[in-house]
SEBAMI-723049 format. One record per residue: x, y, z of N, C-alpha, C in turn; residue in three letters. Coordinates in steps of 0.1 Angstrom, whole numbers, padded with zeros to 4 digits, always signed. Layout:
XYZXYZXYZALA
...
//
This chain:
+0285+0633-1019+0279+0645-1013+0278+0643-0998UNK
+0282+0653-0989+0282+0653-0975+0264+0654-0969UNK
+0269+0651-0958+0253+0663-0949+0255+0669-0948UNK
+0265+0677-0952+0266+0695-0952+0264+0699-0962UNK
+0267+0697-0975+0263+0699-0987+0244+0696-0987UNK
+0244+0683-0985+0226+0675-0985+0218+0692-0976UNK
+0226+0693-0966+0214+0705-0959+0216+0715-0965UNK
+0226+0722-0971+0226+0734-0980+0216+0730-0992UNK
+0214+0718-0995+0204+0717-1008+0194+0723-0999UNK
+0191+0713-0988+0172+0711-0987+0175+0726-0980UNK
+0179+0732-0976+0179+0754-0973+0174+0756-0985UNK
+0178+0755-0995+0174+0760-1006+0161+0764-1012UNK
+0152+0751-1005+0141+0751-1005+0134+0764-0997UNK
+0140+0769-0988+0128+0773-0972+0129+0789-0977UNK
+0113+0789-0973+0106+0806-0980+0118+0818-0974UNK
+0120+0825-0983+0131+0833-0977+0128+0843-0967UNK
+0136+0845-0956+0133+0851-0943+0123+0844-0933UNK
+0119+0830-0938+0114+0824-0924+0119+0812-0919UNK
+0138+0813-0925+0141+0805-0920+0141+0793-0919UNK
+0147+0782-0911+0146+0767-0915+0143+0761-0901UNK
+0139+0749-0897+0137+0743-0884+0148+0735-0881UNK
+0154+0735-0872+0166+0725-0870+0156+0714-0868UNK
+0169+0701-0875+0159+0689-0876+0176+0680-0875UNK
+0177+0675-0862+0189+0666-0862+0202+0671-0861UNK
+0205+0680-0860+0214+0689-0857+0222+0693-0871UNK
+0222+0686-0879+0228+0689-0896+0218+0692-0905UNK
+0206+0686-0903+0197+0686-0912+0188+0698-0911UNK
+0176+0703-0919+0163+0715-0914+0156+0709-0923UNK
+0142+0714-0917+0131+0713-0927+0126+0730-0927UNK
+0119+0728-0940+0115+0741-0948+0102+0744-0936UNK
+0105+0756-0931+0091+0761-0925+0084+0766-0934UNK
+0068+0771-0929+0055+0773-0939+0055+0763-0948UNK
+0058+0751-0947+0057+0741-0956+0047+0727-0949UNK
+0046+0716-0953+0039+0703-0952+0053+0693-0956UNK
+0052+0687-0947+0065+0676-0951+0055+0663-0943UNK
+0063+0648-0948+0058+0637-0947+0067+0629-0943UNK
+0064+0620-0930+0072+0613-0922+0062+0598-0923UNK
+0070+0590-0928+0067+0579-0931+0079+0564-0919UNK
+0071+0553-0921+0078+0538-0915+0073+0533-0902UNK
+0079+0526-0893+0075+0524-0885+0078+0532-0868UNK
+0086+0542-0872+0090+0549-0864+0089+0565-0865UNK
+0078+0566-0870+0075+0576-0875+0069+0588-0866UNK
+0062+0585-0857+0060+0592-0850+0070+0598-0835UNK
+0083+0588-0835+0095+0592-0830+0103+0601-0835UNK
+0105+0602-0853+0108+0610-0861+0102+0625-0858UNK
+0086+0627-0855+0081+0633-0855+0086+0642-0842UNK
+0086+0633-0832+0093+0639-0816+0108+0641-0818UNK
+0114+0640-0825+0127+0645-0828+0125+0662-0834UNK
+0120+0661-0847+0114+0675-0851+0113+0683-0843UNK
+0105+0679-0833+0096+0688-0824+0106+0692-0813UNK
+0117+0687-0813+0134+0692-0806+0136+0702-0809UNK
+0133+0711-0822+0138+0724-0829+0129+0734-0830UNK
+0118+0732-0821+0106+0739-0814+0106+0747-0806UNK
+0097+0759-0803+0098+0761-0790+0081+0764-0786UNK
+0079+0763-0776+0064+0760-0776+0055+0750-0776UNK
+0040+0752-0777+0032+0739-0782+0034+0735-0787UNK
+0033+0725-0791+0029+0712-0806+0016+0706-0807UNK
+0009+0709-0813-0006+0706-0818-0004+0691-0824UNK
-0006+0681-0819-0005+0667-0820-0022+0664-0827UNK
-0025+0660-0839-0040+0657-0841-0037+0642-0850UNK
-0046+0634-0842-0046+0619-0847-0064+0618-0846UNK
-0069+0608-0851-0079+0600-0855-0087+0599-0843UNK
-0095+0600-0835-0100+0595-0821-0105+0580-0821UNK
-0108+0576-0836-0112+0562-0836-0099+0551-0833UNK
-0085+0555-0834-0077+0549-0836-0070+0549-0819UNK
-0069+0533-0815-0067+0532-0804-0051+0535-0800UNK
-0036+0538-0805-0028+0542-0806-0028+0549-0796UNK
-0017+0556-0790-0016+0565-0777+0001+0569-0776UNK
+0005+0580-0773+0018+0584-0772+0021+0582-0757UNK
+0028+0574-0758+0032+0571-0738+0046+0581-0730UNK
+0037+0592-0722+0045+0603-0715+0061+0598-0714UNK
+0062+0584-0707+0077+0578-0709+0083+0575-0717UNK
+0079+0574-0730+0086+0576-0740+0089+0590-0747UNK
+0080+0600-0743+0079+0609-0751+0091+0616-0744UNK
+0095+0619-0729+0105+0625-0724+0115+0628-0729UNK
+0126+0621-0731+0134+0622-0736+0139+0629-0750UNK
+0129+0632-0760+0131+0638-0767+0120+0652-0767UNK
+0109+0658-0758+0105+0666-0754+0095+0670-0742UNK
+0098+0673-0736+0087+0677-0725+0076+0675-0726UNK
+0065+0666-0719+0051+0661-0726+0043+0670-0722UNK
+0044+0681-0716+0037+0689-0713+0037+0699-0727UNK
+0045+0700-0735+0049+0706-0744+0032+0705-0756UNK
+0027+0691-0754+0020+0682-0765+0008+0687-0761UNK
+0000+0693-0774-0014+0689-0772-0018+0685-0784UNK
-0032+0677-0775-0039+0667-0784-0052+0673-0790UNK
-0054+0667-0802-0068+0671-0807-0070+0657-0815UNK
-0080+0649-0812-0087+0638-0816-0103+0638-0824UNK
-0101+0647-0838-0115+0642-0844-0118+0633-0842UNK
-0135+0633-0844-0142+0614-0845-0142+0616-0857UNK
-0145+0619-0868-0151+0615-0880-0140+0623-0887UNK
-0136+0609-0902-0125+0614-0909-0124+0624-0921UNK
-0138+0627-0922-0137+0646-0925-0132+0653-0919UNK
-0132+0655-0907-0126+0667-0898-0109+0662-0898UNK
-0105+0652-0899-0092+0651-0894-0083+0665-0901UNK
-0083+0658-0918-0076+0673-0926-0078+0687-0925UNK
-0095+0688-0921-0099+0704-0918-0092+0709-0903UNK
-0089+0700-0897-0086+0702-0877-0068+0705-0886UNK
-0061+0702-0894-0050+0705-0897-0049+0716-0906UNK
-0055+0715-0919-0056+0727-0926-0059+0743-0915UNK
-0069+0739-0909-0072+0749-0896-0063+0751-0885UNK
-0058+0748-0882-0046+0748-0875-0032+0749-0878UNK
-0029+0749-0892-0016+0759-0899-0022+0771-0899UNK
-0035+0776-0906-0038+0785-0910-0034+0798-0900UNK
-0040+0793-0889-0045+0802-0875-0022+0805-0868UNK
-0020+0794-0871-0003+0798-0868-0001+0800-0850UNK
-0011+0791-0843-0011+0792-0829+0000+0788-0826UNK
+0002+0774-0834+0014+0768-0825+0028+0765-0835UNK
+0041+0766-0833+0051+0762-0845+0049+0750-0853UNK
+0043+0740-0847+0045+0727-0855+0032+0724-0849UNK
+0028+0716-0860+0013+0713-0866+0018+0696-0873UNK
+0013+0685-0858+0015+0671-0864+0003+0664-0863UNK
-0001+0658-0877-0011+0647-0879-0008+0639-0884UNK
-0012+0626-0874-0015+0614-0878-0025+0610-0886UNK
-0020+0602-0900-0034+0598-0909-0038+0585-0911UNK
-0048+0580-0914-0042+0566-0918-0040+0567-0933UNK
-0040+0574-0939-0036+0574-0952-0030+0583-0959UNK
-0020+0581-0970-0015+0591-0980-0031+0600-0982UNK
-0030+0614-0977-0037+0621-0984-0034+0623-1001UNK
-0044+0633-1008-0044+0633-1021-0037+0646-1026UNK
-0036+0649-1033-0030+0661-1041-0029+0671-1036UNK
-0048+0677-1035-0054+0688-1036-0055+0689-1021UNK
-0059+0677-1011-0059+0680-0997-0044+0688-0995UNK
-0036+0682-1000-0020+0686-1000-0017+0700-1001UNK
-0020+0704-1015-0018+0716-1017-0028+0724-1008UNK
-0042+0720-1002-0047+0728-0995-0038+0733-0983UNK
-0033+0721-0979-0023+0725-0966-0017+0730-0967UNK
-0006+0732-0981+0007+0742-0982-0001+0756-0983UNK
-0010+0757-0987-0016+0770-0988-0017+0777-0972UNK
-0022+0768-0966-0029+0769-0950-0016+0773-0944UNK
-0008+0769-0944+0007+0770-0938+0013+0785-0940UNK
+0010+0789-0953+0017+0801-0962+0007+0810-0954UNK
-0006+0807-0954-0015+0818-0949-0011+0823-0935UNK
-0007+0810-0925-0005+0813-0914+0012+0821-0910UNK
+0016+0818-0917+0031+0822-0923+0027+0840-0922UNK
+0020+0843-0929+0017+0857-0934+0010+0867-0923UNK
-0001+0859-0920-0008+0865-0911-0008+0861-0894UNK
-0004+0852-0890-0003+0844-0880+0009+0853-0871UNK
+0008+0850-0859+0019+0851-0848+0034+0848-0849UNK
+0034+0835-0858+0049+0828-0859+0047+0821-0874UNK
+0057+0814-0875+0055+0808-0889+0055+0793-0888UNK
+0041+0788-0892+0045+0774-0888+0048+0759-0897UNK
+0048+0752-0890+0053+0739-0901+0043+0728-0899UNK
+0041+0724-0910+0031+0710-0906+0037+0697-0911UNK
+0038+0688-0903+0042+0673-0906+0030+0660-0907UNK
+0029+0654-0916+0019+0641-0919+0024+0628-0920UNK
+0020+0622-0904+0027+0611-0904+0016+0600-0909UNK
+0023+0589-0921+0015+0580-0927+0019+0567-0927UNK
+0012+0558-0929+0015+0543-0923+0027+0544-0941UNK
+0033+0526-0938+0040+0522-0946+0052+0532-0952UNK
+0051+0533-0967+0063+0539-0975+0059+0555-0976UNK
+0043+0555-0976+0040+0571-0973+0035+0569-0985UNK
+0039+0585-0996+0033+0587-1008+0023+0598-1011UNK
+0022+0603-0998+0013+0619-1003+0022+0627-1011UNK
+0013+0632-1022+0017+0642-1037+0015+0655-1030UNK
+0028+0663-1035+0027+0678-1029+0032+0680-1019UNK
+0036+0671-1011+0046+0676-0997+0060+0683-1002UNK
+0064+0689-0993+0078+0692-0996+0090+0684-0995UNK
+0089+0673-0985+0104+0666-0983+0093+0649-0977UNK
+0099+0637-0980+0090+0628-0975+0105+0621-0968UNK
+0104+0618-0951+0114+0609-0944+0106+0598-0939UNK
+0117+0587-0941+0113+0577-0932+0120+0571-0922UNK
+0112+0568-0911+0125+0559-0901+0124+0549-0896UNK
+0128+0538-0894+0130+0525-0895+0141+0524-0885UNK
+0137+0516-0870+0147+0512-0856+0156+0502-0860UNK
+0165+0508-0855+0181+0498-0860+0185+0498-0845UNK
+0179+0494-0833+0189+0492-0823+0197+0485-0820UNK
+0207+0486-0818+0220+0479-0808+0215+0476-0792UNK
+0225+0467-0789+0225+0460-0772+0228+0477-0767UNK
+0223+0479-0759+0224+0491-0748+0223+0507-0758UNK
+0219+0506-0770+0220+0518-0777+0208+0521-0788UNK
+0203+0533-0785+0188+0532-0798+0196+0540-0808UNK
+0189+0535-0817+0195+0534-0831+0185+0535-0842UNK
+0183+0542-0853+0177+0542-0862+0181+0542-0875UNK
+0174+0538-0890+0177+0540-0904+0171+0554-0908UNK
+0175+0566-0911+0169+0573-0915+0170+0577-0933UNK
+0157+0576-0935+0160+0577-0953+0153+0594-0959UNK
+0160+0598-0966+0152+0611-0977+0150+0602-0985UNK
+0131+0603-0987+0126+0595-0996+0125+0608-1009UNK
+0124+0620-1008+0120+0628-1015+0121+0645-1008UNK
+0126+0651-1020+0128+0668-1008+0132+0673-1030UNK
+0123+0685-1027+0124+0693-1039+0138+0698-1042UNK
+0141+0701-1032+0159+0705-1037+0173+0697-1037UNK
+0167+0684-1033+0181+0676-1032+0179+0659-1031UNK
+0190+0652-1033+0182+0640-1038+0180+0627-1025UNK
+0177+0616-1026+0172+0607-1020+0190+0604-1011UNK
+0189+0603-0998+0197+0601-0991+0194+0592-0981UNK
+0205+0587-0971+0202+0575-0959+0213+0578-0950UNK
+0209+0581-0935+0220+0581-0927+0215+0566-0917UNK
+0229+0566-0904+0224+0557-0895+0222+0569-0886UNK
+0215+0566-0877+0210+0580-0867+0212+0569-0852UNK
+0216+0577-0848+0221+0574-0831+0221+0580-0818UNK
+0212+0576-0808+0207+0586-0795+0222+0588-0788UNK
+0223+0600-0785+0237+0598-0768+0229+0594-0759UNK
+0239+0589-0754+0237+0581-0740+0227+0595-0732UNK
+0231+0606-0731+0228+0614-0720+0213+0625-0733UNK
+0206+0617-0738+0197+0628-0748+0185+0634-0738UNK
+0177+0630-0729+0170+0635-0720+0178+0647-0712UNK
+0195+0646-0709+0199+0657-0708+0204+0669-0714UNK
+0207+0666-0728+0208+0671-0738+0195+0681-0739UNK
+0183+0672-0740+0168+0680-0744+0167+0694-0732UNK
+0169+0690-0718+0166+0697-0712+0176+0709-0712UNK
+0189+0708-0717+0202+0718-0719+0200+0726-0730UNK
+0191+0720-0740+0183+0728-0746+0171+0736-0746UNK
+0163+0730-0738+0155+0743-0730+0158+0753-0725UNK
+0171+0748-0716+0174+0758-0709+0183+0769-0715UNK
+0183+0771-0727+0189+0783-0735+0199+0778-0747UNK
+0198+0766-0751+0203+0763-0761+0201+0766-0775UNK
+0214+0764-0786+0204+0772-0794+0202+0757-0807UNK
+0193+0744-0803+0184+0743-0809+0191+0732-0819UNK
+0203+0732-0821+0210+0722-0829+0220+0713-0817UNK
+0220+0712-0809+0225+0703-0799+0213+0692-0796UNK
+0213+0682-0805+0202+0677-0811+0201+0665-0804UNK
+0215+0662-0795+0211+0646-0791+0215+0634-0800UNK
+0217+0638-0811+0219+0623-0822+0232+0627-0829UNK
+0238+0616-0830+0246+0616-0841+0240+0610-0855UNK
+0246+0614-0867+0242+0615-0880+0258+0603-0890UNK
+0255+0594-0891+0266+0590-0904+0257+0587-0916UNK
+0266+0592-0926+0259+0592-0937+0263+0574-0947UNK
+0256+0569-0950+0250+0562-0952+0254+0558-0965UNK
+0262+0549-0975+0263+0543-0990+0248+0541-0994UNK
+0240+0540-1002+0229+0538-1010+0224+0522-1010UNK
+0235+0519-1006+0233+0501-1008+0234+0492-0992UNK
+0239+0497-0984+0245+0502-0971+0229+0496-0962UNK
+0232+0483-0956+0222+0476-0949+0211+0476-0955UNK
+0199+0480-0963+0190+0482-0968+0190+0472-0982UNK
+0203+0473-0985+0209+0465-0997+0199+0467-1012UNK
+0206+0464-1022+0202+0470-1034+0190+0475-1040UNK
+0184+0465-1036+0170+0462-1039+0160+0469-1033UNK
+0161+0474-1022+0155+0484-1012+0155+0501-1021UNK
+0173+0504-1020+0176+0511-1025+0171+0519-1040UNK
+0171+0510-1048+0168+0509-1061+0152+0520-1061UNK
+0142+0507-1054+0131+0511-1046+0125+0525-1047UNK
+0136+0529-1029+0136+0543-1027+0136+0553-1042UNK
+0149+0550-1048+0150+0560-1057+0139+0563-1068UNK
+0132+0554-1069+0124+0552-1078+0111+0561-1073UNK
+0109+0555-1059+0093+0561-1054+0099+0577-1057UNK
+0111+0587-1054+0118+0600-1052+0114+0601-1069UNK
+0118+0597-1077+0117+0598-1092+0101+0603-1097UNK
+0094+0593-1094+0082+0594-1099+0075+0605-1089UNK
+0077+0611-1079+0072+0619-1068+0076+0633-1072UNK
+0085+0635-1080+0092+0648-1086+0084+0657-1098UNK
//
């Protein structure tokens, strides 16, 4: 199976007439939905997404957690003015500052940091929250949940993870489909161009939104990760279904 084929599955998924978010220039994620970005580079992942945006991004992490997005890093894949922050203290509000914030549909993309796999029902609360703001809201928006380790919140729509593969003079990533309702567990190698800070801004300046900055090869199953990893993956996609 291609990534052209792989992205015609995961389309299949996205509510009809609102469309798909470019995500990597081949790939989309389902808007009015909750998807899950998992590894150690997960929150990079998350600033890649946010490339197929226009507008805010409602960034909400933990306030107890000393973590911080640094403006020079964030450049190159979008304008840091672009970002705003919202830092609950207490980890009741985190989920409600997100559920509330699909709902209302202020901004296109709606990202929180958790330290944990949320549960079922928090889940499904959020796809609901998303659909509401979908209906009633200004624009239609998408919410992403970035979680430490392999991930594993129940009820997301698609779960990725990414994992830095860099080379001497070149950033480099592993990107994996751990899980997506319409198509099955995949792995590419993901690769910055040289010129992606120019790329971003050729995209502001009237692009349309798939000129993404990365190259995409698609990936064997066994393919650096090697069997045992693999095996893994497909398993956690299995039992998640």
């Amino acid at each position: 199976m291609t990534t052209q084929d792989l992205a015609r599955l995961i389309r299949q998924s996205d509510v009809p007439g609102r469309g798909a978010l470019p995500f990597l220039g081949a790939l989309t994620l389902a808007r009015a939905r909750v998807h899950e970005f998992c590894g150690s580079a997960r929150r990079t992942l998350a600033l890649m997404a946010a490339r197929g945006t226009k507008g805010p991004v409602l960034w909400i992490r933990p306030g107890w957690m000393p973590e911080r997005l640094f403006p020079e890093g964030v450049v190159a894949f979008i304008e840091p003015g672009r970002l705003l922050f919202a830092t609950p203290r207490r980890p009741e509000d985190l989920l409600w500052c997100v559920e509330e914030a699909l709902r209302c549909a202020a901004t296109p993309l709606v990202v929180a940091e958790l330290p944990e796999p949320p549960g079922l029902t928090p889940v499904r609360r959020l796809q609901l929250a998303a659909e509401t703001g979908a209906r009633e809201g200004h624009q239609v928006p998408t919410g992403l949940i970035l979680t430490p380790g392999e991930g594993g919140a129940q009820g997301v729509e698609s779960r990725w993870r990414l994992a830095p593969r860099h080379r001497s003079g070149q950033s480099g990533w592993q990107l994996d489909l751990l899980r997506a309702r319409s198509g099955p567990p995949a792995c590419w190698n993901l690769r910055a161009s040289a010129g992606l800070e120019t790329d971003r801004r050729a995209e502001e300046a009237g692009g349309d939104g798939r000129r993404a900055g990365f190259t995409l090869a698609r990936m064997p199953a066994t393919a650096e990760t090697g069997p045992g990893e693999a095996k893994a993956r497909d398993a956690v996609a299995r039992q998640q279904r």
